[in-house]
Steps between C-alpha positions, in 0.01 A plus 500: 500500500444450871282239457783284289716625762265377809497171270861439479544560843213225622669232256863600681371347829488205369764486244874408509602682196397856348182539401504719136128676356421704167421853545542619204501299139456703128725392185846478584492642867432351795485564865548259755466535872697249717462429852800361699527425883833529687748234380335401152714524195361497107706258315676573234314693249552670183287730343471467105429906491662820691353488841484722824469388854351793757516376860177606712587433821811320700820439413646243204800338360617449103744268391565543134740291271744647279295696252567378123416845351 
């Protein structure tokens, strides 16, 4: 993992938007690790499956519409 980590990180210098690497892939699950530096946003998303965001380190901000369920 810390060398995906140390990965994201290098391609952050030079990027303007998050920076998002596999970890972990097998069947239906998935693991993503995404890098963000202060002031980037993810656009919209929407995940087709049940999904779980654990924060590593800093602070962050959701904004969530209305859920339809």
């Amino acid at each position: 993992m810390n060398v995906i980590i140390h990965e994201i990180n290098e391609k952050l210098k030079t990027s303007d938007h998050p920076v998002a690497r596999i970890f972990y892939k097998s069947g239906d699950s998935k693991i993503l690790l995404i890098g963000f530096l202060k002031g980037m946003t993810l656009a919209q998303h929407k995940t087709h499956v049940p999904a779980m965001l654990v924060v590593l380190l800093s602070l962050i901000h959701i904004s969530e519409p209305t859920r339809p369920y």
